[in-house]
C-alpha positions as CSV (number, residue, x, y, z in Angstrom):
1,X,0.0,0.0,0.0
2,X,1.1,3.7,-1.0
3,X,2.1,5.7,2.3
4,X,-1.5,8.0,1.7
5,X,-3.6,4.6,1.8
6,X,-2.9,4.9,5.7
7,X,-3.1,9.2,5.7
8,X,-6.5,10.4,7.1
9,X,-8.9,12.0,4.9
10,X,-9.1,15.7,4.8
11,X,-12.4,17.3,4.3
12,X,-12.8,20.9,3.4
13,X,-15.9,23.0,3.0
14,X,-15.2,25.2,-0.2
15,X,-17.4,28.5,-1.4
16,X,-19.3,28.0,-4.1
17,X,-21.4,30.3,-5.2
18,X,-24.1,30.7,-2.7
19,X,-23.3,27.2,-0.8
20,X,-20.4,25.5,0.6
21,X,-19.2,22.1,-1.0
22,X,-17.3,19.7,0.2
23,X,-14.0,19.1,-1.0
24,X,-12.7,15.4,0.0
25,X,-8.1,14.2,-0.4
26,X,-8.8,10.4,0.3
27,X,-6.0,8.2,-0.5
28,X,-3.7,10.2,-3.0
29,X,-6.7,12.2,-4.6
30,X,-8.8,15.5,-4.3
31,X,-12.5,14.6,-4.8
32,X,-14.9,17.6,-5.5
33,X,-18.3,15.5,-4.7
34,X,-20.6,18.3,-6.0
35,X,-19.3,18.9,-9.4
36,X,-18.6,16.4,-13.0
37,X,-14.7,18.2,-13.2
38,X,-14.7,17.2,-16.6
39,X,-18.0,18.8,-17.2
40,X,-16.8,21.8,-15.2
41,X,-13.6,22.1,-17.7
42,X,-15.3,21.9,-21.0
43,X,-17.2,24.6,-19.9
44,X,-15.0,26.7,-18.6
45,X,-13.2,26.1,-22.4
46,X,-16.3,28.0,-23.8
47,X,-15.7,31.0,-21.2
48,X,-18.3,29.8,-18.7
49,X,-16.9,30.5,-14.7
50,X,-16.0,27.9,-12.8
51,X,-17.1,26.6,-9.6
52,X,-15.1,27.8,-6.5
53,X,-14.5,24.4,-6.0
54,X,-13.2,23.5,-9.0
55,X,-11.1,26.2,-9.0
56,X,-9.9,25.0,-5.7
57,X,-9.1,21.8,-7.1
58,X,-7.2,23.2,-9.9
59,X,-5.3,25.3,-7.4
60,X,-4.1,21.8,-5.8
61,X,-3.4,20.1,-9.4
62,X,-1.4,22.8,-10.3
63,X,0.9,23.1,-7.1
64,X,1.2,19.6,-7.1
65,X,2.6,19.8,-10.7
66,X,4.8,22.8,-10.0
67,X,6.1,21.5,-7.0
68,X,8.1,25.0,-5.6
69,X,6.3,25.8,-3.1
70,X,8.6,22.9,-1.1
71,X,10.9,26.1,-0.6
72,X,8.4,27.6,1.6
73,X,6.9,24.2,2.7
74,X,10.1,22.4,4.2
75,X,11.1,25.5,6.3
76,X,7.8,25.2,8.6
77,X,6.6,21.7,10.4
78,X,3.7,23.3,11.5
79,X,1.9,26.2,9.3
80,X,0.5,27.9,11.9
81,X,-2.1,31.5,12.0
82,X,1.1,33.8,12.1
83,X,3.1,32.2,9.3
84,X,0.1,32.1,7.0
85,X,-0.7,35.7,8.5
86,X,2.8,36.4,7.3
87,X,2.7,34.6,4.0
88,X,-1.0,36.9,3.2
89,X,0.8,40.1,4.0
90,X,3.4,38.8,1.5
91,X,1.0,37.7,-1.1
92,X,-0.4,41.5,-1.2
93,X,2.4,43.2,-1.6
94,X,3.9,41.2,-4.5
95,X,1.0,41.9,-6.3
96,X,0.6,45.5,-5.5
97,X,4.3,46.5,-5.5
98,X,6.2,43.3,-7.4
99,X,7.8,42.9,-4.5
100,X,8.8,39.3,-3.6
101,X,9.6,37.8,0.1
102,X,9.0,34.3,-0.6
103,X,10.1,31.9,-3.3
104,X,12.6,34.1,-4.8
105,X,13.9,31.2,-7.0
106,X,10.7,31.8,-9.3
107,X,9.1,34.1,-11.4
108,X,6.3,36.8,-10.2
109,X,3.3,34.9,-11.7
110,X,4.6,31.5,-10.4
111,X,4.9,32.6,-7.0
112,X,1.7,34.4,-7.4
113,X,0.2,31.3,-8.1
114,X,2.1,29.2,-5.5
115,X,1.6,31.7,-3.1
116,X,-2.2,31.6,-3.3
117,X,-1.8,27.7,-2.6
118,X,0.2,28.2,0.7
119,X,-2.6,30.3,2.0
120,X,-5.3,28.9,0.7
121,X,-4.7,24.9,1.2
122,X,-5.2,24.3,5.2
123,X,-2.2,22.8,6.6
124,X,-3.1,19.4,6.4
125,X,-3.7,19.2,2.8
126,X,-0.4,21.2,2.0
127,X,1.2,18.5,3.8
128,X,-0.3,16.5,1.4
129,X,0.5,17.9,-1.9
130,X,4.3,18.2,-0.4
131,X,4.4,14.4,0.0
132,X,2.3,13.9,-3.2
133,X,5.4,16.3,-4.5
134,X,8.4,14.3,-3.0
135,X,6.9,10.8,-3.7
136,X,6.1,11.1,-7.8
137,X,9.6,12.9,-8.1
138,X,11.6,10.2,-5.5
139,X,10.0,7.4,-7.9
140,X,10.4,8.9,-11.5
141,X,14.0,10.1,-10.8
142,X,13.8,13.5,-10.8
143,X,14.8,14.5,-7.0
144,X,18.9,13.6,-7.5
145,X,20.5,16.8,-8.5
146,X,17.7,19.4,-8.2
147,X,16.7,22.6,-6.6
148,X,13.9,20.3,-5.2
149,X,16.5,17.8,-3.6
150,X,17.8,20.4,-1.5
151,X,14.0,21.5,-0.5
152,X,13.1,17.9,0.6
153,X,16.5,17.7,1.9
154,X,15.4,20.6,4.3
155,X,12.0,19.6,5.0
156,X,13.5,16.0,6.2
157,X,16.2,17.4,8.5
158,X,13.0,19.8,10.3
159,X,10.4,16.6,10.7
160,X,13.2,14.4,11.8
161,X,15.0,16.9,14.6
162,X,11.2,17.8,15.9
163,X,10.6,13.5,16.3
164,X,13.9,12.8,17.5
165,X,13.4,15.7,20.3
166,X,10.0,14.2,21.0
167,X,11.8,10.9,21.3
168,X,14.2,11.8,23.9
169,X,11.4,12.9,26.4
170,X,11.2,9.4,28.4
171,X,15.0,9.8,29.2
172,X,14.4,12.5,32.1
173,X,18.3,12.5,32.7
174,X,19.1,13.9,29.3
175,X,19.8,17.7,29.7
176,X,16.9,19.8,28.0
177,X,16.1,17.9,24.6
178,X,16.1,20.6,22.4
179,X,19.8,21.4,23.0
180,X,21.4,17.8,22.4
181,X,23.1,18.6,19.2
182,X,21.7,16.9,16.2
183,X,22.9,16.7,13.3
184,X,20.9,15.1,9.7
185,X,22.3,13.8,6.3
186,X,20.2,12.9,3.9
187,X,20.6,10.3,1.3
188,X,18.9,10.6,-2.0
189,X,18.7,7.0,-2.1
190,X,15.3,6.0,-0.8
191,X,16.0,2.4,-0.1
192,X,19.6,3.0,1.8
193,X,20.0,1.8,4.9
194,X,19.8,4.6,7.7
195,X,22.9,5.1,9.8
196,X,23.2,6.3,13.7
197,X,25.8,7.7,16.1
198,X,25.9,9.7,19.2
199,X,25.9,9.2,22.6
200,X,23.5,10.4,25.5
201,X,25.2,11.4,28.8
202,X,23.8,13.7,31.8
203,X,24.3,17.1,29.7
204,X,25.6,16.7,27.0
205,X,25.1,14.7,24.2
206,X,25.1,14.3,20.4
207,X,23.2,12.3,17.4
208,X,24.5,12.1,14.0
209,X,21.9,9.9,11.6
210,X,21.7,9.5,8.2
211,X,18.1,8.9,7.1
212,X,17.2,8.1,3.4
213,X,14.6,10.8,1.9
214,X,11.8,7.6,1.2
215,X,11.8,8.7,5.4
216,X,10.0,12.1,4.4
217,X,6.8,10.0,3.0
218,X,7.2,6.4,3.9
219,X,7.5,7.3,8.1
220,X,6.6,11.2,8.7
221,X,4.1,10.8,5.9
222,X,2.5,8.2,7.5
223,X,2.2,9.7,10.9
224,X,4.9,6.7,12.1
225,X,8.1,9.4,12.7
226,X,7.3,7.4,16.5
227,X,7.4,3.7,17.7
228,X,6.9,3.0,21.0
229,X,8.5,6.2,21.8
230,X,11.6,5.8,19.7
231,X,12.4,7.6,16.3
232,X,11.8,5.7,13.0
233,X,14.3,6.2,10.7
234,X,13.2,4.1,7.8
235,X,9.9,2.5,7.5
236,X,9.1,0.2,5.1
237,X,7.7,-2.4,3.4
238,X,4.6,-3.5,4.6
239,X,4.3,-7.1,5.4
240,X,0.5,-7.5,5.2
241,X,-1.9,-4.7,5.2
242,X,-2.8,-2.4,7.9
243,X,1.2,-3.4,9.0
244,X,4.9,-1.8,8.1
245,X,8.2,-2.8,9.0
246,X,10.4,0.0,10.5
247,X,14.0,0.6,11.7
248,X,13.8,2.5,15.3
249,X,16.8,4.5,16.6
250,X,16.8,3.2,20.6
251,X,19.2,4.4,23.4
252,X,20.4,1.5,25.5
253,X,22.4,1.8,28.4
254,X,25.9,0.0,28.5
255,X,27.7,-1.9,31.7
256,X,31.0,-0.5,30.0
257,X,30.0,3.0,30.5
258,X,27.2,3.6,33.8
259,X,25.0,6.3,32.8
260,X,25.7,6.6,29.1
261,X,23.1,5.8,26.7
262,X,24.6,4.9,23.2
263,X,22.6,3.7,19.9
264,X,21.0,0.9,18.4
265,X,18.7,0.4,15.6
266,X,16.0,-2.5,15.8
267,X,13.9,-3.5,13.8
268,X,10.5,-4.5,14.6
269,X,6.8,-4.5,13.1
270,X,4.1,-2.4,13.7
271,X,0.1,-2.7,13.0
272,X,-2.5,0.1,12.4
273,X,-4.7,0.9,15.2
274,X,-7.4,3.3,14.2
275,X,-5.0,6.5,13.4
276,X,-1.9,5.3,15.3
277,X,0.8,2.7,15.1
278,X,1.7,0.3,17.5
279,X,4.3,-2.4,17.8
280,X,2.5,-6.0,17.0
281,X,1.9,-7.9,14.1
């Protein structure tokens, strides 16, 4: 199964003329239940107006085809009221002055366009079109080398330092989690085998991983960047439905050195269990 078989559905009421319509992402796609798109498109061909939701959905085709806005993306985990805020105040001024504060890498009507995506698609569904993004170039072959790689690159290194801080929180001894020095390379190669080292002791303390990019879709994608409490650092493949084999990064203490914690990946199974993962299969 494809990483968004085991995403939840996003539903979003859209404006449409005088109503509001339901716009449905289930598994990989953006469903407009109240319109025939192809309908909607042959008459928009004849100069008729669209449907605010199928111009929503074309908004979401289109970003999705671009791909871009990863620059602006992968430099926020969480896309919260003041970045968006942020990211309107931009919007308005590159079109009333040509001035531009995001995506300088593109052209005015691009980022135009792109822009309107980032602050129109809630963040769950801009999640979605990111991972969409990342997971048709990973498997055509078009990530090595580009402007994109470093993007994903960035948006990897983000989600994986915010899960392994989340990971270190049931070892109370570890000076504050946020300050243990972590450091992320990324290997283009989705199906390499993810390196660890570091060490774990009182105050101090440092990780060093190397964490293929299939991580970005195939773990954080899925909502499984946790197992049990420890960070998964490859995820992958599924031995049955509704299960997926992962590679967790756990901290084990040693008799050789009392008090330090060093590294170990193990690899386990884990099962679906309404919207989380646990270890069982």
């Amino acid at each position: 199964m494809a990483w968004h078989d085991h995403a939840a559905d996003v539903v979003i009421d859209v404006s449409c003329g005088a109503e509001q319509h339901p716009v449905r992402w289930h598994r990989g796609e953006l469903v407009v239940e109240a319109h025939d798109l192809e309908a909607e498109r042959v008459l928009a061909a004849f100069g008729g107006e669209p449907p605010g939701c199928v111009t929503y959905h074309a908004l979401w085709r289109d970003a999705i085809a671009d791909g871009a806005f990863l620059a602006e993306w992968a430099r926020w985990e969480h896309h919260g009221a003041t970045r968006r805020a942020w990211l309107e105040t931009a919007l308005r001024r590159l079109r009333a002055e040509g001035v531009q504060d995001f995506l300088p890498g593109v052209s005015l009507a691009r980022a135009d366009r792109l822009g309107t995506a980032l602050v129109t698609l809630p963040a769950p569904l801009l999640d979605r079109a990111a991972l969409t993004v990342v997971a048709e170039r990973t498997a055509s072959g078009h990530l090595d080398g580009s402007k994109l790689a470093v993007d994903v690159a960035d948006a990897l290194r983000l989600r994986a330092r915010d899960a392994f801080v989340r990971s270190l929180a049931r070892h109370a001894h570890v000076r504050p989690a946020a300050l243990v020095r972590f450091d992320c390379e990324v290997d283009l190669d989705p199906a390499a085998p993810p390196l660890a080292d570091g060490v774990l002791v009182g105050r101090s303390g440092w990780c060093r991983l190397r964490l293929p990019v299939g991580w970005l879709v195939e773990a954080w994608g899925r909502g499984a960047a946790l197992a049990g409490g420890d960070l998964v650092v490859a995820a992958g493949p599924e031995p049955a439905p509704g299960q997926l084999h992962v590679t967790t990064l756990r901290w084990e203490r040693t008799p050789a050195r009392p008090g330090v914690l060093l590294p170990r990946l193990v690899e386990g199974t884990l099962r679906r269990l309404g919207t989380a993962w646990v270890f069982g299969g």
